[in-house]
N, CA, C and O atoms as a GROMACS GRO file, in nm:
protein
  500
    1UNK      N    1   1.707  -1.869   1.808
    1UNK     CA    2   1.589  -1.786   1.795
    1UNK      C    3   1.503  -1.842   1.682
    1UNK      O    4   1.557  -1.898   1.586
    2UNK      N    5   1.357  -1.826   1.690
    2UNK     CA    6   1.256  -1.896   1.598
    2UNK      C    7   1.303  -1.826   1.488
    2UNK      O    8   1.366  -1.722   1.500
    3UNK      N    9   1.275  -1.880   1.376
    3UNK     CA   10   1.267  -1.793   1.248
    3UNK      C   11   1.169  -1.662   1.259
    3UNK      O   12   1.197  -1.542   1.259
    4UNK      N   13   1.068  -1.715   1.268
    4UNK     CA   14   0.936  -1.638   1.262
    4UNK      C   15   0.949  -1.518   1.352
    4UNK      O   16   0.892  -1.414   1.320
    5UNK      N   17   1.052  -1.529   1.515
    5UNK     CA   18   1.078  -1.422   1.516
    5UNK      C   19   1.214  -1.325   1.430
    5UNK      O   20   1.218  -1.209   1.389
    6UNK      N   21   1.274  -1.391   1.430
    6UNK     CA   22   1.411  -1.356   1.354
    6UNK      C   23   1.375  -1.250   1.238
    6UNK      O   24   1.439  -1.146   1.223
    7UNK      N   25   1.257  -1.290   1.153
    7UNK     CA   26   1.238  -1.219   1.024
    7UNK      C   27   1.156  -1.073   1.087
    7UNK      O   28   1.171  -0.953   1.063
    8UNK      N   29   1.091  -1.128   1.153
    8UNK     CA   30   1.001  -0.954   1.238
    8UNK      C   31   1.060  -0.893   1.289
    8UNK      O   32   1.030  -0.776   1.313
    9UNK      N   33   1.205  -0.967   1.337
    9UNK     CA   34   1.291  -0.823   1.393
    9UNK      C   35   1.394  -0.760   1.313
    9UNK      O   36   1.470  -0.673   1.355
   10UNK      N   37   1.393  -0.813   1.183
   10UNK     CA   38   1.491  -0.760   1.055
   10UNK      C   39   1.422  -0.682   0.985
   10UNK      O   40   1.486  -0.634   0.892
   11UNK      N   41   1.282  -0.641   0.993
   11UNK     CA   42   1.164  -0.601   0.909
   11UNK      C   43   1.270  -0.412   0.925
   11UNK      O   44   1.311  -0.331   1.009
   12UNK      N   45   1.266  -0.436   0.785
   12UNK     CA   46   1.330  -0.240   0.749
   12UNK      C   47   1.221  -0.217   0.723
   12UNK      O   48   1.139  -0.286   0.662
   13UNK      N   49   1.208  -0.051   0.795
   13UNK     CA   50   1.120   0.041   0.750
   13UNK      C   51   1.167   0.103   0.599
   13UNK      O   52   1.289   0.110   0.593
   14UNK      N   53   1.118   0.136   0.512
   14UNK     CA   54   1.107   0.241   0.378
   14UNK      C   55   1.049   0.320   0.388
   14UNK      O   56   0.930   0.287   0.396
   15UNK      N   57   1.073   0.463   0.395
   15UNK     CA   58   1.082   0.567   0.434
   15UNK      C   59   0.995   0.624   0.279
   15UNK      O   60   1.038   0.591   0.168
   16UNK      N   61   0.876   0.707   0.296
   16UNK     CA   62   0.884   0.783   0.150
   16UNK      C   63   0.765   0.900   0.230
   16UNK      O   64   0.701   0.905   0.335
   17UNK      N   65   0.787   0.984   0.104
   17UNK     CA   66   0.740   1.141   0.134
   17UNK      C   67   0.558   1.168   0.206
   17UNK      O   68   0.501   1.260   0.266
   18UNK      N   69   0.517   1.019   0.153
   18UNK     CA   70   0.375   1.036   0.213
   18UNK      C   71   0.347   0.951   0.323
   18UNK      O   72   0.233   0.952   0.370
   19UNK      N   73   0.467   0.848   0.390
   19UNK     CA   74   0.485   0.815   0.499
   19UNK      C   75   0.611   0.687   0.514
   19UNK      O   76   0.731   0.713   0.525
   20UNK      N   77   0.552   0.543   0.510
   20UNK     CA   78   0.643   0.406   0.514
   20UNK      C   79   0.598   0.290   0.489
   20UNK      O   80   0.478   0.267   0.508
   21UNK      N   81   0.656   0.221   0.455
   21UNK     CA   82   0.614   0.076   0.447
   21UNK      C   83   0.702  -0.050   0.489
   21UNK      O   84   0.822  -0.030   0.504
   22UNK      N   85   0.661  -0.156   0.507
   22UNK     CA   86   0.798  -0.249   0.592
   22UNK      C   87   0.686  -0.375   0.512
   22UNK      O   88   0.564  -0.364   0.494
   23UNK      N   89   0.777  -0.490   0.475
   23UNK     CA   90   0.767  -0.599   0.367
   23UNK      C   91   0.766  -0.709   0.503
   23UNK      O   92   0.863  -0.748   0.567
   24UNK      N   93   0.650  -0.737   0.518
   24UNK     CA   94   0.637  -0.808   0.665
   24UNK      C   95   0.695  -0.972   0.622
   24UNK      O   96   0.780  -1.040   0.679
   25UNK      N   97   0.597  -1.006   0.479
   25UNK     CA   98   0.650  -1.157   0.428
   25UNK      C   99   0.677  -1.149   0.316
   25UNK      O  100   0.664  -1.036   0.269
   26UNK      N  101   0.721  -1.244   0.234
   26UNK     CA  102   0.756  -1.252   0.090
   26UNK      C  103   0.769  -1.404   0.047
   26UNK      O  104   0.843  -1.493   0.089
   27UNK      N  105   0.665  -1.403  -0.057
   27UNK     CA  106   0.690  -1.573  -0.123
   27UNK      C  107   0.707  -1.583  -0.246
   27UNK      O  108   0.732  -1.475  -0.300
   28UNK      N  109   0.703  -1.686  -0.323
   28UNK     CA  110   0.688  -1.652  -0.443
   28UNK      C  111   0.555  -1.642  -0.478
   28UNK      O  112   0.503  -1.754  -0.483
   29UNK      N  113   0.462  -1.529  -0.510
   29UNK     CA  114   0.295  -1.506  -0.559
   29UNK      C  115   0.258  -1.473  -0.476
   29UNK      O  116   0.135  -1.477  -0.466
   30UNK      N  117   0.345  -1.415  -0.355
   30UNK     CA  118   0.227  -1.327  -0.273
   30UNK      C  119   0.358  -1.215  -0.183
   30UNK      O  120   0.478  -1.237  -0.168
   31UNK      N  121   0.301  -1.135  -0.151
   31UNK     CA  122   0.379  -1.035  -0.050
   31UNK      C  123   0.291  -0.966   0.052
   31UNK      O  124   0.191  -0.902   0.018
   32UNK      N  125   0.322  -0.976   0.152
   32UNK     CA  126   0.265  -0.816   0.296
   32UNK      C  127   0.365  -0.760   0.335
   32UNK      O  128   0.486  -0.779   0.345
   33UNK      N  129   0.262  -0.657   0.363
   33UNK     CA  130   0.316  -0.547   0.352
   33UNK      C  131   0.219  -0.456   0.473
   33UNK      O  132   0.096  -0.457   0.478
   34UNK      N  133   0.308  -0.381   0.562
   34UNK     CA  134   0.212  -0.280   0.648
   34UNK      C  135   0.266  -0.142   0.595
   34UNK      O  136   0.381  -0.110   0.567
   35UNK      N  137   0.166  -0.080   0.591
   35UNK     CA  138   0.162   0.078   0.525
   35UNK      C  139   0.133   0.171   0.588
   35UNK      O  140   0.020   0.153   0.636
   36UNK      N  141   0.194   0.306   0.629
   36UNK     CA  142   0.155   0.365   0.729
   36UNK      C  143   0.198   0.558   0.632
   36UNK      O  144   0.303   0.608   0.593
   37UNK      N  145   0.038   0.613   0.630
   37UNK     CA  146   0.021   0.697   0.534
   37UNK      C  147   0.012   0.809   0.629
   37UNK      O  148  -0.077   0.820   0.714
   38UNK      N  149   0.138   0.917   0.605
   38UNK     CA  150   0.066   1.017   0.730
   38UNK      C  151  -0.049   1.133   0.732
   38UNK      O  152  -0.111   1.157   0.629
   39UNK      N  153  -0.072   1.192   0.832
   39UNK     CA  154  -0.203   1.287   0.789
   39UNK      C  155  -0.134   1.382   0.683
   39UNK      O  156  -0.022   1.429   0.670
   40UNK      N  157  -0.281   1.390   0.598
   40UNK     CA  158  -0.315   1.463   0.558
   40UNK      C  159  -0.256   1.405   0.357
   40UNK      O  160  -0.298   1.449   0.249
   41UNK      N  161  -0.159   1.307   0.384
   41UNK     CA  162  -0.083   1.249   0.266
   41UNK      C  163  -0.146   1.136   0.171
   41UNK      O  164  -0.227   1.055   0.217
   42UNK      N  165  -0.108   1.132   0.045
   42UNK     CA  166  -0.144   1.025  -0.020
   42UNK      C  167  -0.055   0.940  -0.089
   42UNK      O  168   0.055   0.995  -0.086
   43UNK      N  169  -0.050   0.858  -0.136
   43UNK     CA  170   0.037   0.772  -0.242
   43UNK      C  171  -0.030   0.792  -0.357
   43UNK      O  172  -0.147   0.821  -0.385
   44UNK      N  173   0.096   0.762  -0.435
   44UNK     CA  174   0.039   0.815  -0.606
   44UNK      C  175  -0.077   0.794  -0.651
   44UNK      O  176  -0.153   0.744  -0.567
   45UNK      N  177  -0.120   0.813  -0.754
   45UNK     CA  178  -0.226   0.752  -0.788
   45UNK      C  179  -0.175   0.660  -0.938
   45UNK      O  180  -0.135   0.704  -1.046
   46UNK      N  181  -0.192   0.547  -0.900
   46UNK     CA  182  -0.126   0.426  -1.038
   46UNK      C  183  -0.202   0.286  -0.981
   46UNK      O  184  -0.276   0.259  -0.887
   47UNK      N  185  -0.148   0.222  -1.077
   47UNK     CA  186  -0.153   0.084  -1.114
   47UNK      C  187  -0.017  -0.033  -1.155
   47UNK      O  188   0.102  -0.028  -1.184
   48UNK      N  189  -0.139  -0.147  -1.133
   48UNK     CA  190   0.016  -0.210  -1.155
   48UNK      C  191  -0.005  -0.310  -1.264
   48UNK      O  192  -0.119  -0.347  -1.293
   49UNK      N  193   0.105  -0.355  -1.328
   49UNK     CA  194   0.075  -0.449  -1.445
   49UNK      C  195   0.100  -0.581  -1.442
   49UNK      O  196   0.075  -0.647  -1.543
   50UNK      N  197   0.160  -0.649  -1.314
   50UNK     CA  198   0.181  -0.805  -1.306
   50UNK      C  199   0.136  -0.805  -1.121
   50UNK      O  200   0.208  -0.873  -1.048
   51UNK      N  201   0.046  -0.745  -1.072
   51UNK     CA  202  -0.007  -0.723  -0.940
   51UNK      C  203  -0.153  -0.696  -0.925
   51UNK      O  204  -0.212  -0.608  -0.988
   52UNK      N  205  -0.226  -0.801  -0.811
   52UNK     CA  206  -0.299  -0.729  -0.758
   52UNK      C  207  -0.285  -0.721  -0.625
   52UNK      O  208  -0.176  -0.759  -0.582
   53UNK      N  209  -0.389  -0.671  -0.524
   53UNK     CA  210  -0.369  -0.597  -0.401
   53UNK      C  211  -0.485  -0.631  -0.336
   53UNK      O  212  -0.583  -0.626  -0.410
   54UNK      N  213  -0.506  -0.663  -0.225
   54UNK     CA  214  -0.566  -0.689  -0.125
   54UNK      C  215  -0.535  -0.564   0.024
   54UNK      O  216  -0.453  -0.585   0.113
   55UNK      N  217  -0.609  -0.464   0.015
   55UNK     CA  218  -0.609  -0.369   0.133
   55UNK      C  219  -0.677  -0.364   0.277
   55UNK      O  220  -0.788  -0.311   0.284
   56UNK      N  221  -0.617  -0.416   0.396
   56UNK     CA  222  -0.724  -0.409   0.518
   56UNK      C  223  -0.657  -0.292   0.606
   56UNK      O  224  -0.536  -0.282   0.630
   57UNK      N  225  -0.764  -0.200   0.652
   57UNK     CA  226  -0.718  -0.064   0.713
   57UNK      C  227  -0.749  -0.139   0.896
   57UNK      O  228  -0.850  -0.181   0.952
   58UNK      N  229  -0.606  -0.126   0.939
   58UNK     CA  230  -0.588  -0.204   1.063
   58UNK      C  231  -0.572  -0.028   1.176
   58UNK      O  232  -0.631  -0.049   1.282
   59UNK      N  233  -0.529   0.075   1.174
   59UNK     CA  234  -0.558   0.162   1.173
   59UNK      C  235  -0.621   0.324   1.148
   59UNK      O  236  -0.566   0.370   1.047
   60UNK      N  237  -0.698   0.402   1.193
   60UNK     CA  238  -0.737   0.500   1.101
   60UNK      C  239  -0.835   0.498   1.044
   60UNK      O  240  -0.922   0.412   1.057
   61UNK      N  241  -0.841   0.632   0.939
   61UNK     CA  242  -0.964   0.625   0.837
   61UNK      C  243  -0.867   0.640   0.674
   61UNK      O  244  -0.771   0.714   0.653
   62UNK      N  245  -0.931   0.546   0.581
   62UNK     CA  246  -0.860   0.553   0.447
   62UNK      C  247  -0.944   0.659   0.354
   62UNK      O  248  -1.061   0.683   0.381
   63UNK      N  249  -0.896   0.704   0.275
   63UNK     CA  250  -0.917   0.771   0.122
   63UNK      C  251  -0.915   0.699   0.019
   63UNK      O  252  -0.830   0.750  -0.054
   64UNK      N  253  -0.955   0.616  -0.029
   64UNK     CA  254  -0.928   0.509  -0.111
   64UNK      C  255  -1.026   0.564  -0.253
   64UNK      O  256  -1.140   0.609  -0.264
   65UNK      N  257  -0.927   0.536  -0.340
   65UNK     CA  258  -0.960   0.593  -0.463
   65UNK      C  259  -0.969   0.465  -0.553
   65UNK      O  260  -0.863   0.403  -0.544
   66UNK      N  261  -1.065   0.398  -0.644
   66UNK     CA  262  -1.074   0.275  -0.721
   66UNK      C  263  -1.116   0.368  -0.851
   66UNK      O  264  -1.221   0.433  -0.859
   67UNK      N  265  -1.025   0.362  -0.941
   67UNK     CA  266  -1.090   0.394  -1.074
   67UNK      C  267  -1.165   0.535  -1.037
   67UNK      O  268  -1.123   0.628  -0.968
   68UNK      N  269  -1.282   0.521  -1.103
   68UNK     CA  270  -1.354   0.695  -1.121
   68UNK      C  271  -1.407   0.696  -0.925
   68UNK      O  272  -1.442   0.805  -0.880
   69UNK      N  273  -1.407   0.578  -0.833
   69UNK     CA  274  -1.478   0.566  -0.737
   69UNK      C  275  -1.372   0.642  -0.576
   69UNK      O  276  -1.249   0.647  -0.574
   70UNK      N  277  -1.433   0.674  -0.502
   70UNK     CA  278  -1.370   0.742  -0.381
   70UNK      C  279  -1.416   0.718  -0.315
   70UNK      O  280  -1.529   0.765  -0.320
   71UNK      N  281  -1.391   0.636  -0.202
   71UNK     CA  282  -1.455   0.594  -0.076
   71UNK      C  283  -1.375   0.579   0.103
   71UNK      O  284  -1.254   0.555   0.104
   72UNK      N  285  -1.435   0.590   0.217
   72UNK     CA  286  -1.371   0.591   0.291
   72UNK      C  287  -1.365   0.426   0.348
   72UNK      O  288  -1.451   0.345   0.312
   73UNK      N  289  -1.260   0.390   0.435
   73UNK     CA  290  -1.240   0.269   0.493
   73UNK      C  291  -1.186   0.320   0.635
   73UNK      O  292  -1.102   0.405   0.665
   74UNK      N  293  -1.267   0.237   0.711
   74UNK     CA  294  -1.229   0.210   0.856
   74UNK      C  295  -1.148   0.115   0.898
   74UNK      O  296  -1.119   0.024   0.820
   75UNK      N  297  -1.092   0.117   1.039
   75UNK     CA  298  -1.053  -0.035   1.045
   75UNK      C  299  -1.155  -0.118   1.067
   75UNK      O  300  -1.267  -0.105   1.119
   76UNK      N  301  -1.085  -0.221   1.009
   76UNK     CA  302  -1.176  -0.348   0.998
   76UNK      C  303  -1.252  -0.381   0.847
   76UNK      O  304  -1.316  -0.480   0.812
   77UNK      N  305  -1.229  -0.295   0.796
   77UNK     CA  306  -1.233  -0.275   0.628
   77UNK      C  307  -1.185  -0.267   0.563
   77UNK      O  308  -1.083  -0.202   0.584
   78UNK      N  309  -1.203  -0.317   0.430
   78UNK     CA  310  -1.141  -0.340   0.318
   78UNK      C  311  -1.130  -0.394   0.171
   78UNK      O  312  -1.224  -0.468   0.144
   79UNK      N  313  -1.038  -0.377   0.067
   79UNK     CA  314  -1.078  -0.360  -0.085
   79UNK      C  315  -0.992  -0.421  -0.141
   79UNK      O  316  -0.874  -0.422  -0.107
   80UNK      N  317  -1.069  -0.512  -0.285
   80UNK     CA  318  -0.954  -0.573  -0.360
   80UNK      C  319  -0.962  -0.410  -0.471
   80UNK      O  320  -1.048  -0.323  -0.488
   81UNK      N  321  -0.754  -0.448  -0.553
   81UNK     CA  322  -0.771  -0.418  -0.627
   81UNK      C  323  -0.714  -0.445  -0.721
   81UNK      O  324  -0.591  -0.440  -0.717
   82UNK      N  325  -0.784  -0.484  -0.844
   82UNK     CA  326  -0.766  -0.577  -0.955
   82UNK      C  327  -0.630  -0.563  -1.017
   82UNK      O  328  -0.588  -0.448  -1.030
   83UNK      N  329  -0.568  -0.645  -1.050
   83UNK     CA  330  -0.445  -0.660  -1.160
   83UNK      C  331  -0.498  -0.508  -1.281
   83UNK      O  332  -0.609  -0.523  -1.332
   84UNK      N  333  -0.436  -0.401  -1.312
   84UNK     CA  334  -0.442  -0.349  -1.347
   84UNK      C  335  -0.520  -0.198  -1.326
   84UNK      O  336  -0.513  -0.105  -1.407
   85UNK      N  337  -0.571  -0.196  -1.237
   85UNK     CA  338  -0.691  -0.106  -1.156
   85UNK      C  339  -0.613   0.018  -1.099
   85UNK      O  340  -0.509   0.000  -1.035
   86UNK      N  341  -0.673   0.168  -1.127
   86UNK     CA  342  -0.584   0.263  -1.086
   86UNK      C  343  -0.652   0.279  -0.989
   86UNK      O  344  -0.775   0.288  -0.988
   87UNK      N  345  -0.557   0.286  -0.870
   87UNK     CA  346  -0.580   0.306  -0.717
   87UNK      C  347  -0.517   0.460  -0.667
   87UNK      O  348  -0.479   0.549  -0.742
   88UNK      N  349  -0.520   0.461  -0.517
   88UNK     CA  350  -0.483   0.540  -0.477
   88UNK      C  351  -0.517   0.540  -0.302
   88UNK      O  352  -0.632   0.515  -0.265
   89UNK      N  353  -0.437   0.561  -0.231
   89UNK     CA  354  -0.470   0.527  -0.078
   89UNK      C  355  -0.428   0.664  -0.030
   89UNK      O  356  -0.321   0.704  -0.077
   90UNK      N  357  -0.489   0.743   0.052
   90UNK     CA  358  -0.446   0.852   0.135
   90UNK      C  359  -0.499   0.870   0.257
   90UNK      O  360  -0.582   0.785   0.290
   91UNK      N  361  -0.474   0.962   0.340
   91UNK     CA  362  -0.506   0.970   0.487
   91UNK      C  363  -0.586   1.124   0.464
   91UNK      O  364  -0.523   1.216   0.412
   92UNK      N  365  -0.714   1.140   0.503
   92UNK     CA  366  -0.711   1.267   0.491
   92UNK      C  367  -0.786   1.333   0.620
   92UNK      O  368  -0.867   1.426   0.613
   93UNK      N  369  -0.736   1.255   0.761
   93UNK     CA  370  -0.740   1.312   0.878
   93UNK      C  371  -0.588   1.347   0.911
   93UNK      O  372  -0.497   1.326   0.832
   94UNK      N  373  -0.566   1.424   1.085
   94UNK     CA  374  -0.484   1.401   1.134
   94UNK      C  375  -0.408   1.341   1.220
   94UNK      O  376  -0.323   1.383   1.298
   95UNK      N  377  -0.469   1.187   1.185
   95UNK     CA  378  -0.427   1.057   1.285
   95UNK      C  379  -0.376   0.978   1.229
   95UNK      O  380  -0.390   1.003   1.109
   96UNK      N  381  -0.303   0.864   1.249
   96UNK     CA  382  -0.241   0.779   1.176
   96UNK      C  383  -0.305   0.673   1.097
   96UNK      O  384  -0.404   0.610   1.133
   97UNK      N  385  -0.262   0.663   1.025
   97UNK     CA  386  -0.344   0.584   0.943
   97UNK      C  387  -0.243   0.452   0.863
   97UNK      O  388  -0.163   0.488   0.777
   98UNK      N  389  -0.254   0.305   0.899
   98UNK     CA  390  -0.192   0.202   0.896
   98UNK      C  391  -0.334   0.070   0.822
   98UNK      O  392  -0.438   0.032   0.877
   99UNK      N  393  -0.275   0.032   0.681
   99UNK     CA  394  -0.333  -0.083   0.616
   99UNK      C  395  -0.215  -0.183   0.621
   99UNK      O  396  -0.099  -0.145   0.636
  100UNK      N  397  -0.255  -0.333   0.606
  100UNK     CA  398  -0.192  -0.420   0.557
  100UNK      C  399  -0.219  -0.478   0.451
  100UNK      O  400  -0.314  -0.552   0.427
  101UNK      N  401  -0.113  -0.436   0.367
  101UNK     CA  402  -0.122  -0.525   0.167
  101UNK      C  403  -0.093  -0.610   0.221
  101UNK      O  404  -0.033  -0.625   0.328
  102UNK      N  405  -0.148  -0.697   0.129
  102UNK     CA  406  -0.147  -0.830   0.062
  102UNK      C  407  -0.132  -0.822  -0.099
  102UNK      O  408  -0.233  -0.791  -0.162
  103UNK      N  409  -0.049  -0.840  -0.148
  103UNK     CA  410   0.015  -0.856  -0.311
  103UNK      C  411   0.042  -0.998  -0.343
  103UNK      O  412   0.118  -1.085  -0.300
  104UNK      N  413  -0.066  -0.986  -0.454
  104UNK     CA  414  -0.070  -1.163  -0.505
  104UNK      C  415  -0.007  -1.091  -0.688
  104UNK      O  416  -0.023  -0.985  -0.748
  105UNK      N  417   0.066  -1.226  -0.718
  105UNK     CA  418   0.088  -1.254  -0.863
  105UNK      C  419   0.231  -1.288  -0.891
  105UNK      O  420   0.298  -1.294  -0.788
  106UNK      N  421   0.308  -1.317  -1.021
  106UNK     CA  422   0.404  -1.322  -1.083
  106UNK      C  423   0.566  -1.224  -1.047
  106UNK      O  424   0.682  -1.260  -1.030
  107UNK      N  425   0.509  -1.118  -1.049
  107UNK     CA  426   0.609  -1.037  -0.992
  107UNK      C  427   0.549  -0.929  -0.916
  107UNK      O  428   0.440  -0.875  -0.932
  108UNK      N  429   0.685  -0.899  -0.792
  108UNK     CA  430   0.600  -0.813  -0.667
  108UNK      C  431   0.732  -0.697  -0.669
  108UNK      O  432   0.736  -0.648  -0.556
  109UNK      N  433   0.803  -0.658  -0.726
  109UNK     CA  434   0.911  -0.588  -0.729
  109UNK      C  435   0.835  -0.421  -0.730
  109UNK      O  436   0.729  -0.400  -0.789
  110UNK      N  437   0.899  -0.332  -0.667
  110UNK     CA  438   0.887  -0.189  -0.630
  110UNK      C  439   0.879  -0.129  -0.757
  110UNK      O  440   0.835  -0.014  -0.763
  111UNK      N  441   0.927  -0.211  -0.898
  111UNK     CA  442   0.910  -0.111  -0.975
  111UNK      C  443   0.785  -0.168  -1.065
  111UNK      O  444   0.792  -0.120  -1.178
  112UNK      N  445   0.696  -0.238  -1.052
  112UNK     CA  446   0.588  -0.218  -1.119
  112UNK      C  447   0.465  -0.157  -1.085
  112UNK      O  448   0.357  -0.212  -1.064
  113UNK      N  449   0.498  -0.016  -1.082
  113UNK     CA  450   0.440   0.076  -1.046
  113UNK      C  451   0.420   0.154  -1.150
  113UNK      O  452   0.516   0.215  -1.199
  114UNK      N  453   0.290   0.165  -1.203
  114UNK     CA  454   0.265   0.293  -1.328
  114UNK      C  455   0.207   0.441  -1.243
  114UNK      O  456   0.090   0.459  -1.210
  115UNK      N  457   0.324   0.541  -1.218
  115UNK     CA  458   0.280   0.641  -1.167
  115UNK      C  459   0.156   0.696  -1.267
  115UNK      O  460   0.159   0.650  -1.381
  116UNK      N  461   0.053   0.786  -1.238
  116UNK     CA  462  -0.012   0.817  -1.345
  116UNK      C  463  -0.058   0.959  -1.230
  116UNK      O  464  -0.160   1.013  -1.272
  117UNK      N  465  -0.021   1.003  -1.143
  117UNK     CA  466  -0.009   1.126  -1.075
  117UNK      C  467   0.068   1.136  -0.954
  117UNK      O  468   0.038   1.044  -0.879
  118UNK      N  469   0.134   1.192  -0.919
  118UNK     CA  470   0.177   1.231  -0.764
  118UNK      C  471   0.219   1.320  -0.725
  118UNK      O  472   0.264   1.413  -0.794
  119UNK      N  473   0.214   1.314  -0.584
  119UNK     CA  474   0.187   1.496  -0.523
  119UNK      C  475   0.319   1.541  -0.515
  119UNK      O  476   0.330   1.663  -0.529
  120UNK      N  477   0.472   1.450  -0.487
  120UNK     CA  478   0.528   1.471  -0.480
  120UNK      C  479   0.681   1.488  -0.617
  120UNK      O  480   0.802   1.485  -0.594
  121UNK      N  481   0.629   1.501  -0.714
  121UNK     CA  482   0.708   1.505  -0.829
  121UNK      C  483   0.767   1.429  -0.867
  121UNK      O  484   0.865   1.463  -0.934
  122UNK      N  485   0.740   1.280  -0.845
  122UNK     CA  486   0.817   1.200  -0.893
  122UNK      C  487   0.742   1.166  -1.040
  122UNK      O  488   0.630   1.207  -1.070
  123UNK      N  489   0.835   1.077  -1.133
  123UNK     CA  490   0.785   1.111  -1.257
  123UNK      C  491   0.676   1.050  -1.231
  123UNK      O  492   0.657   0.969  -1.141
  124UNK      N  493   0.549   1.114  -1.369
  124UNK     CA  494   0.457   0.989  -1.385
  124UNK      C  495   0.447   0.984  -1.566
  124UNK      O  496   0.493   1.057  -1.653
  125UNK      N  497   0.360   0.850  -1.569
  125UNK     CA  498   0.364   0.786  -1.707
  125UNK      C  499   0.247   0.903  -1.820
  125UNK      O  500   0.230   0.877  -1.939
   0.00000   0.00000   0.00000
């Protein structure tokens, strides 16, 4: 079997309270990632400190929060966001709503994440 398929059919879903995500590639200085936010849900609102992010909304309508800014994204649209930049992605219809990250830099690990709000009680900074 090709590699290329081999790795797409090992792709784990991650399961979390405002929907999933699955780690499509991984290199060293870059990662994708497909994200799938359900209605009505958001992801925290944070930043990251050795990451930035590249967002294209391949399904849906986005909530996208940049700093003091709030804007919507369609598919076929999409936002950088800077090494350090507090973000925030949510769905705030009741349809599905699916982006693909792109994560460029040094380190791409799950925990450089600065919570700085979330809906669901996990800590923040």
């Amino acid at each position: 079997m090709p590699t290329e398929l081999k790795s797409a059919m090992e792709t784990k879903r991650t399961l979390r309270p405002w929907g999933w995500y699955e780690t499509v590639s991984e290199a060293p200085g870059h990662k994708i990632k497909r994200i799938g936010v359900l209605p009505g849900q958001q992801i925290s609102l944070q930043k990251h400190l050795s990451r930035s992010e590249h967002w294209v909304v391949v399904q849906g309508q986005a909530r996208v929060t940049l700093d003091e800014r709030v804007f919507a994204l369609t598919v076929g649209q999409h936002c950088d966001i800077a090494l350090g930049q507090v973000h925030r992605l949510g769905n705030p219809t009741d349809a599905a709503l699916e982006i693909v990250e792109v994560q460029f830099g040094a380190y791409l690990g799950e925990d450089d994440i600065v919570r700085l709000g979330d809906d669901y009680g996990r800590p923040c900074t």
